[in-house]
Each structure stands twice: as structure tokens, then as C-alpha cells.
C-alpha positions as CSV (number, residue, x, y, z in Angstrom):
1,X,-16.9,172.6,73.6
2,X,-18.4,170.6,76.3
3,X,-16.4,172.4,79.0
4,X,-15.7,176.1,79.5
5,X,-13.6,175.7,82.7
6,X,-10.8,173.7,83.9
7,X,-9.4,173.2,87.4
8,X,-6.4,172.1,87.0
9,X,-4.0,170.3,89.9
10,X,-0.5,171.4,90.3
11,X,1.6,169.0,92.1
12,X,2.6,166.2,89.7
13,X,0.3,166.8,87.6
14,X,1.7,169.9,85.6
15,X,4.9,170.6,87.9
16,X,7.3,167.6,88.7
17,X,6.6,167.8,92.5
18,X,8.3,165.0,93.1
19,X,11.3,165.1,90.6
20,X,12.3,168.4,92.1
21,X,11.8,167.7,95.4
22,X,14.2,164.5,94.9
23,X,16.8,167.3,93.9
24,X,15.9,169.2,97.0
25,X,15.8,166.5,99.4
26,X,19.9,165.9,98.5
27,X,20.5,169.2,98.6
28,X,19.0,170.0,102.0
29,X,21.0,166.6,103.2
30,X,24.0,168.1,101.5
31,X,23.4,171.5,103.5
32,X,22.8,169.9,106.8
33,X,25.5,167.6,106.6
34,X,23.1,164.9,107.6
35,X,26.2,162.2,106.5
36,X,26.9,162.5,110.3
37,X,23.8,160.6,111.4
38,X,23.1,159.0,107.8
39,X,25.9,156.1,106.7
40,X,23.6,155.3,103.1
41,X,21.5,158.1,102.8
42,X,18.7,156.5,101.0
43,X,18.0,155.5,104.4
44,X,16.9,159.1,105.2
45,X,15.5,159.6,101.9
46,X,13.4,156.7,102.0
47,X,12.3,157.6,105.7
48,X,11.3,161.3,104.4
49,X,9.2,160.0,101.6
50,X,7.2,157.7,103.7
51,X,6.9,160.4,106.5
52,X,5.8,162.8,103.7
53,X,3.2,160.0,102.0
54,X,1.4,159.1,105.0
55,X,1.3,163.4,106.9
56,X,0.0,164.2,103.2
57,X,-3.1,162.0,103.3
58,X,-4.2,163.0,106.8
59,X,-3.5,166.5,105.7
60,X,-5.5,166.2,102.9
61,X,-8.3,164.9,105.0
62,X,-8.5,167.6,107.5
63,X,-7.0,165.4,110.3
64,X,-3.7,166.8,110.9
65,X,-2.6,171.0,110.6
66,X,-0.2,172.6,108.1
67,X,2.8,173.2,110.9
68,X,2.2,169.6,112.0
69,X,2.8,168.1,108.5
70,X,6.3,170.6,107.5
71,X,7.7,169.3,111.1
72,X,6.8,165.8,111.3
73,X,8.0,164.8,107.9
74,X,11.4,165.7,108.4
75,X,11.7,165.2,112.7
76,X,10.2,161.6,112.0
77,X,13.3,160.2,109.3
78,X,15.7,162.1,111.8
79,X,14.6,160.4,114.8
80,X,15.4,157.0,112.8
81,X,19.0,157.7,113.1
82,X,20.5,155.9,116.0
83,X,22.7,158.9,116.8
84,X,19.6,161.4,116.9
85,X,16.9,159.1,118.4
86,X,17.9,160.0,121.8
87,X,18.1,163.4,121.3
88,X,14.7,163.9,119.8
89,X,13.6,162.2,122.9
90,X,15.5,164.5,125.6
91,X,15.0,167.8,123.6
92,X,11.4,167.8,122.0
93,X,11.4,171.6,121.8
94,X,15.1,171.8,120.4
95,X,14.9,169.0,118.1
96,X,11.3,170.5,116.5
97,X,12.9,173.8,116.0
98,X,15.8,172.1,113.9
99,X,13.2,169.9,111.7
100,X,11.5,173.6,111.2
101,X,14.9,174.7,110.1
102,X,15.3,171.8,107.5
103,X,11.7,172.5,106.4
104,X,12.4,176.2,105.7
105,X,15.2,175.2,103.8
106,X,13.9,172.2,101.9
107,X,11.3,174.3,101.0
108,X,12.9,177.6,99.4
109,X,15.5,174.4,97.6
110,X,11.9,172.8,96.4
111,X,10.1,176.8,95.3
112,X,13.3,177.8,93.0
113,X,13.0,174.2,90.6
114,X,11.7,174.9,87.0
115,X,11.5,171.5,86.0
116,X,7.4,170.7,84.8
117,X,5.7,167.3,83.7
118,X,6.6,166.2,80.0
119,X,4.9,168.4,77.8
120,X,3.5,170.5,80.2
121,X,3.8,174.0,78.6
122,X,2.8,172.5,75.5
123,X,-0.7,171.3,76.9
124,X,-0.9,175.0,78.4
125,X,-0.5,176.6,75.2
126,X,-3.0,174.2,73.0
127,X,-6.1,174.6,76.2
128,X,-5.3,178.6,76.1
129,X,-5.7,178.8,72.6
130,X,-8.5,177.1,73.1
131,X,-10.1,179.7,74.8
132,X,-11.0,177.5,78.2
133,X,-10.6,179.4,81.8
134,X,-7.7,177.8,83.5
135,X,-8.3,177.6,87.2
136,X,-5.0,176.1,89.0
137,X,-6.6,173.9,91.9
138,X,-4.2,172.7,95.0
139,X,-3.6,171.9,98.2
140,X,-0.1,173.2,98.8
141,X,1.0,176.4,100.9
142,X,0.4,179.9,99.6
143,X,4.4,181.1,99.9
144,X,5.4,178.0,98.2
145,X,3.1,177.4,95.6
146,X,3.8,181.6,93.9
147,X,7.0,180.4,93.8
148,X,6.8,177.6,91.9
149,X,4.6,179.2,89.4
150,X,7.5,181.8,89.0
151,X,10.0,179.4,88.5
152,X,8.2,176.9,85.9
153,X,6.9,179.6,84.0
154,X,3.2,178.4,84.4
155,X,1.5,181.5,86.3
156,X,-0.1,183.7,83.3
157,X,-1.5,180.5,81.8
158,X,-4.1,180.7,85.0
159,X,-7.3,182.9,85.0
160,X,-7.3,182.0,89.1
161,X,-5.5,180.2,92.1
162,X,-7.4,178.0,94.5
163,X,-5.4,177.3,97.5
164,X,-6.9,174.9,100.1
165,X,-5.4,177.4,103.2
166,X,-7.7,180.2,101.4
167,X,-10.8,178.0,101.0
168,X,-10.1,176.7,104.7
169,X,-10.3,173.1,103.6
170,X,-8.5,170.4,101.5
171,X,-9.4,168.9,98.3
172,X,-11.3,166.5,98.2
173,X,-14.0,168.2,100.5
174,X,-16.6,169.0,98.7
175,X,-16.8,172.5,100.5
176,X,-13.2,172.8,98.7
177,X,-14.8,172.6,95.1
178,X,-18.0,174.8,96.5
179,X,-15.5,177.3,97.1
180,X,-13.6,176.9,94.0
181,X,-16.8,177.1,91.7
182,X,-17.7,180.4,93.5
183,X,-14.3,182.2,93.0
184,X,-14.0,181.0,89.6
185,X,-17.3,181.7,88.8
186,X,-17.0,178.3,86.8
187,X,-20.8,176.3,86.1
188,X,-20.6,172.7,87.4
189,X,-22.0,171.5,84.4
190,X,-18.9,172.8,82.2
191,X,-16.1,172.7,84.3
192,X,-13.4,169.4,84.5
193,X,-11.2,168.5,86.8
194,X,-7.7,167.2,85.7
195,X,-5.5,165.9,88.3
196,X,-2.8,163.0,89.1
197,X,-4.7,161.9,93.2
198,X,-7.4,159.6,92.6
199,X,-8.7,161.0,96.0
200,X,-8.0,164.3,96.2
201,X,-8.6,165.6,92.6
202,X,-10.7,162.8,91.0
203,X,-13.4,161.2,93.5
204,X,-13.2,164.7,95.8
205,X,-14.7,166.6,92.3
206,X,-17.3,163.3,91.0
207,X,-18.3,163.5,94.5
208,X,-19.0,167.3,94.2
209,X,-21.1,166.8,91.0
210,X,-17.9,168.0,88.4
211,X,-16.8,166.0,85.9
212,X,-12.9,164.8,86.4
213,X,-9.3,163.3,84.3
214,X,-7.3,161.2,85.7
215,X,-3.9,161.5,84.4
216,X,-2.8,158.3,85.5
217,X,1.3,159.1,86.5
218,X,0.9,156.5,89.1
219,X,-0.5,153.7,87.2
220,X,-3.0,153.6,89.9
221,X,-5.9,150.8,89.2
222,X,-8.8,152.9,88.5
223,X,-11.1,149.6,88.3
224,X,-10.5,149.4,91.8
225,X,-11.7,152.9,92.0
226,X,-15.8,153.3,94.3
227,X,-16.0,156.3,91.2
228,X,-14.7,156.1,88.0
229,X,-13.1,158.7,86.5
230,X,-15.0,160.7,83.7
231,X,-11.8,160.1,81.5
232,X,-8.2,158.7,82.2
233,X,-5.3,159.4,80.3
234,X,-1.6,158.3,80.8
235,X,0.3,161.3,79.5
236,X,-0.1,165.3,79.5
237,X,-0.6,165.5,75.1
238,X,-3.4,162.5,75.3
239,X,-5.7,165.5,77.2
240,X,-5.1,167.5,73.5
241,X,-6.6,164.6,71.8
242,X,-9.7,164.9,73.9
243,X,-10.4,168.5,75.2
């Protein structure tokens, strides 16, 4: 085998991130009885998600802290209703404390979902058997991220768990891989990275000298792409076909 170690993203690429947290997201709204400032609440839903796009990028890139990001994504869609925007500008303080609230809760909602990518466990099962070292690779929070492990079933498939808030930076940063190779105790020249963010997880380890998979969730336009990726694939069992 060519490779000997695997760092593996978590978020959409083996656990439906986004799936689950659609199912959160109504629940939360549910919970706070956001109908009261929401008539269609796509409207909020659609708010969120752009919120959460956008905080996630400069996350990612070191611009923007951790508290900043579970705050702002849900104070920002609030302060869109006509009813709140007022508020959020008269009580700053009060109004941050309530988007905290939400967080919290959106949060343990998010953390208790089993549901994984299509063929997730499967892949898991074939790349253990394998014999590679599995090294889960991400840049979410510490209490969440256990959680979700516990609920999906995917912990005891991982030999270690990178967390960007223990390496004290983000994927891509280079220092993030540097960190990971040295825990891991992974050789550059035999370790891939497989991952669903063309910046995060694919140019962030080619940039770090690792090899990396796309797996392409997002249709995203690799062509387009300064790097290409060492090898793209469009669904979880095409990576048993190559590895």
C-alpha cells in the first residue's frame, strides 16, 4: 500500500453535518418559538445558513474566534426579523446572551444526531480491515465533536482525534497538518488526506506536502482549483475502489 495513514475530515465528509443540523435548526426554531418573529421560516433558515457559510470561512482562516462564530450565526438571522431588529440594537448585551442560549441548544440538538454520509460505516470497515491508521482530522469544537462520534458510532474506527482548538490553529494552516503529523506520528510521504473542503482539507494538506481526496459532495469545479487534488471521487465506496 502506498499509504499507511489517513486523516480523515468529519463534517460532511463521513457525518451528515449538514443533514442533521437541518433537523436541528427546526427543532431549535420549534423550541424557541421563533414563529413569533418568523412568518415563513425559511426566512430564518436561509439567514442561518448564510450567517454560518460566511463565520465558517473566516473561522477557518484564523480571522474571527470560536465564541464569535457560535454567536454571530444565530444573533445575525435574528436581527433580520423586523420585530427583533430593534431590539438587537437597544440591548447588545441581552440580545448576545439569547443567541448564546440558541447556540447551546442548537448545539446539544446537532451532538445527539446519528445520521452519517451514505455508506459511511461501510468505508470504515473496508480501510480498518485494511490495516491503515485512521486519524479523524477537524475543525469543529472539542464538546461537540465526542459527541457526535458517540452518537454515529464512528469513534473506535480512529487511532487519534485532531481538533484545530488543540493544535491552536485551523485547517488549512499548514502548522495545523505539522501538528497533526507529529501526534499521529503519520510520515508525510504515506499519509492522505480525505476530505469534502477544497480549502480546508484538500489545498491546506497539498500545500503542506501530503497527498489529498476530494470527495466531491459539493460538485465543486476542481479545474478551477490553483491545486489539484491527488484524487477526486464523488461518493464514500469509490475511495474502496482506490485505497
Amino acid at each position: 500500500m502506498k499509504y499507511k495513514d489517513l486523516f480523515i475530515d468529519f463534517d460532511d465528509t463521513l457525518y451528515d453535518t449538514h443533514g442533521n443540523a437541518v433537523i436541528a435548526l427546526s427543532e431549535t426554531y420549534e423550541l424557541f418559538h421563533l414563529e413569533r418573529y418568523f412568518s415563513d421560516p425559511q426566512v430564518f433558515y436561509d439567514a442561518y445558513w448564510w450567517a454560518n457559510i460566511d463565520l465558517w470561512g473566516r473561522y477557518s482562516k484564523g480571522e474571527i474566534t470560536r465564541d464569535y462564530l457560535i454567536v454571530e450565526r444565530f444573533r445575525r438571522p435574528l436581527c433580520e426579523s423586523e420585530e427583533l431588529r430593534a431590539k438587537c440594537e437597544e440591548s447588545p448585551s441581552a440580545f448576545k446572551d439569547f443567541a448564546l442560549e440558541m447556540s447551546d441548544r442548537f448545539l446539544d440538538f446537532c451532538a445527539s444526531k446519528p445520521g452519517v454520509i451514505e455508506g459511511a460505516h461501510e468505508l470504515m470497515d473496508y480501510l480498518k480491515g485494511r490495516g491503515y491508521r485512521m486519524h479523524m482530522t477537524s475543525n469543529g469544537f472539542h464538546e461537540v465533536q465526542y459527541k457526535k462520534l458517540a452518537a454515529c458510532g464512528l469513534r473506535d474506527y480512529f487511532d487519534t482525534i485532531i481538533l484545530s482548538e488543540n493544535a491552536g490553529v485551523n485547517k488549512p494552516s499548514p502548522l495545523y497538518f505539522e501538528y497533526a503529523l507529529k501526534v499521529s506520528g503519520a510520515s508525510r510521504e504515506t499519509t492522505l488526506m480525505i476530505g469534502d473542503n477544497l480549502q480546508t482539507d484538500i489545498l491546506g494538506a497539498l500545500q503542506a506536502g501530503i497527498d489529498a481526496m476530494l470527495f466531491n459532495r459539493w460538485n465543486i469545479e476542481v479545474r478551477e482549483s490553483p491545486q489539484v487534488p491527488t484524487y477526486v471521487v464523488d461518493n464514500l465506496r469509490d475511495i474502496i475502489r482506490i485505497l
